[in-house]
C-alpha positions, -999 to +999 in steps of 0.1 A: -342+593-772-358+592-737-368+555-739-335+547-754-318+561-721-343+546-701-330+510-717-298+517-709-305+525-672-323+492-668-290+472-684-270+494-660-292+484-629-290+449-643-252+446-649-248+464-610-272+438-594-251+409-614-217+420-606-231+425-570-242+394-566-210+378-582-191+401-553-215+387-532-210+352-538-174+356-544-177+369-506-192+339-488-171+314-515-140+332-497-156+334-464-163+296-469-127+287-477-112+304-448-136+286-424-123+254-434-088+258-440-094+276-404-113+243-391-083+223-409-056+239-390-081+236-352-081+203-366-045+197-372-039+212-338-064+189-315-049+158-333-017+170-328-023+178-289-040+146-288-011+125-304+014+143-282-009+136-251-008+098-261+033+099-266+032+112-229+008+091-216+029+059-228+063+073-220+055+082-183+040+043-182+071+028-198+094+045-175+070+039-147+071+004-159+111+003-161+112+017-127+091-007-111+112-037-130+142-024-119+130-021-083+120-060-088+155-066-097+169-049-069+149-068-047+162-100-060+197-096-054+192-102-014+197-125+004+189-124+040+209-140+073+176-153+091+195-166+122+232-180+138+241-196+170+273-194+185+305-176+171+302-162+132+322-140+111+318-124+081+339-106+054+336-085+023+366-073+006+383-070+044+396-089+076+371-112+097+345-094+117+323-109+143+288-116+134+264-092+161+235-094+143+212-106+109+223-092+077+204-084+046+235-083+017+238-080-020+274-080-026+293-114-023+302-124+018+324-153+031+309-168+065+329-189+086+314-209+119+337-220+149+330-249+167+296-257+180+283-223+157+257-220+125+245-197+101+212-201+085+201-176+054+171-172+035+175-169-002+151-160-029+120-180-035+127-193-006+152-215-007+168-219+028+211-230+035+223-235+070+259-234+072+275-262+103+300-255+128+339-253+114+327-243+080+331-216+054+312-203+027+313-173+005+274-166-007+279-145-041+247-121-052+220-137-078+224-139-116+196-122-131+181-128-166+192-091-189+164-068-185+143-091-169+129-093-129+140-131-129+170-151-117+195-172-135+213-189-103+230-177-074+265-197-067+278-203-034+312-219-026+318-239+003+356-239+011+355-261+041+329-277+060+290-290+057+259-274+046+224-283+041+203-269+012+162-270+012+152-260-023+114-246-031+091-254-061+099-217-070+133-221-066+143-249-085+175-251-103+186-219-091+211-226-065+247-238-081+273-251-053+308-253-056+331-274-036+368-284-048+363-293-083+326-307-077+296-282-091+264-289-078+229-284-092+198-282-071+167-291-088+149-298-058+143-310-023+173-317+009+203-326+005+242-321+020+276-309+006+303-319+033+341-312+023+373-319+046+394-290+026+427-311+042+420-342+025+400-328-005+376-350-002+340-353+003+302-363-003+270-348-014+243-366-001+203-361-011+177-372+016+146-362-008+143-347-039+170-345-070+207-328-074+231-332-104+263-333-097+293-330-120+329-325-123+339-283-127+349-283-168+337-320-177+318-325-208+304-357-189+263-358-183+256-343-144+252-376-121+217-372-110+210-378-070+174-384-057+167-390-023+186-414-003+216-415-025+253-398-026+281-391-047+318-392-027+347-375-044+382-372-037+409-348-056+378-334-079+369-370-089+333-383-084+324-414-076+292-436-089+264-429-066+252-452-039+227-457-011+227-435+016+220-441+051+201-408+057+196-411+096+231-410+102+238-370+090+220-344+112+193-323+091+183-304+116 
């Protein structure tokens, strides 16, 4: 009876230290699990920080980016009065005023010269007009390309009077001139505009480079001026072009 109880102990001890080790491992299984479903979420989190960081990152640079592509575009709506002799008003949206000193504008401005007077301006890419006595022009602000630091043209109208043009590498094809029913083009180089607003009539003359001129509305090719040619035209109509004799106009 003894031994029998004795055999029973021992299965007892045996089933304990099973079960206990079961616990045991059932333990450190659990223990395990929680560990990485608790390295999963530290996980989850650092990416997530780290993703968020990178969404930051490239939004302040885009609008960094935006900012300083707007402030390009801003700068290229100027265009600058570098120098005038004599008497010169101005105007924008009001009467005449006297001209007292340079001007830096963005908005569209008529000039007019008296006699023995001129205006000179700087526009972008340095492109150059001087404005002759008895004139008037109205200088309106560039056209930029949409969301883009980069200009399309910038139009200017002479009324009455003479100008002379000087036209960059960079700034090719950028300046448009209007006079009467003649549209101008400057592709390159020097060249003239002189209208008598009385008569309508007048000439656009090239001393180097190349100009197309055309009729405002035509569906005809530009006439294409290089240097020491001109166009006349009289009541909007353009003539053929012709020699020039370029000493006799004053490019200074």
């Amino acid at each position: 009876m003894a031994k029998q109880w004795h055999q029973l102990e021992r299965l007892d001890h045996k089933a304990l230290k099973k079960l206990q080790l079961e616990r045991e491992k059932a333990a450190k299984l659990a223990a395990q699990q929680e560990l990485r479903q608790k390295s999963i979420i530290i996980g989850g989190v650092i990416v997530f920080v780290f993703v968020l960081l990178i969404v930051l990152v490239i939004t302040i640079k885009n609008k960094k980016d935006a900012e300083k592509k707007e402030q390009a575009r801003e700068k290229l709506l100027y265009t600058n009065i570098t120098e005038f002799l004599g008497t010169v008003e101005y105007r924008r949206k009001s009467d005449w005023s006297p001209l007292t000193k340079n001007l830096n504008f963005k908005e569209d401005y008529s000039f007019r010269t008296q006699e023995e007077s001129s205006l000179s301006m700087q526009m972008q890419y340095d492109n150059t007009l001087k404005v002759y006595s008895s004139s008037e022009v109205t200088v309106n602000p560039p056209v930029l390309e949409k969301n883009e630091p980069k200009i399309n043209k910038q139009e200017i109208e002479l009324t009455r009077g003479e100008l002379t043009a000087i036209i960059s590498i960079g700034g090719r094809g950028l300046v448009h001139i209007k006079t009467s029913n003649v549209y101008i083009v400057a592709q390159s180089g020097l060249f003239k505009v002189i209208y008598n607003d009385e008569e309508d009539k007048g000439e656009v003359v090239v001393k180097n480079g190349l100009v197309e001129v055309s009729e405002v509305g035509s569906s005809e090719k530009p006439v294409k001026l290089s240097g020491f040619y001109k166009v006349t035209f009289e009541k909007g109509e353009l003539s053929s072009p012709s020699q020039a004799s370029v000493i006799q106009y004053d490019w200074h």
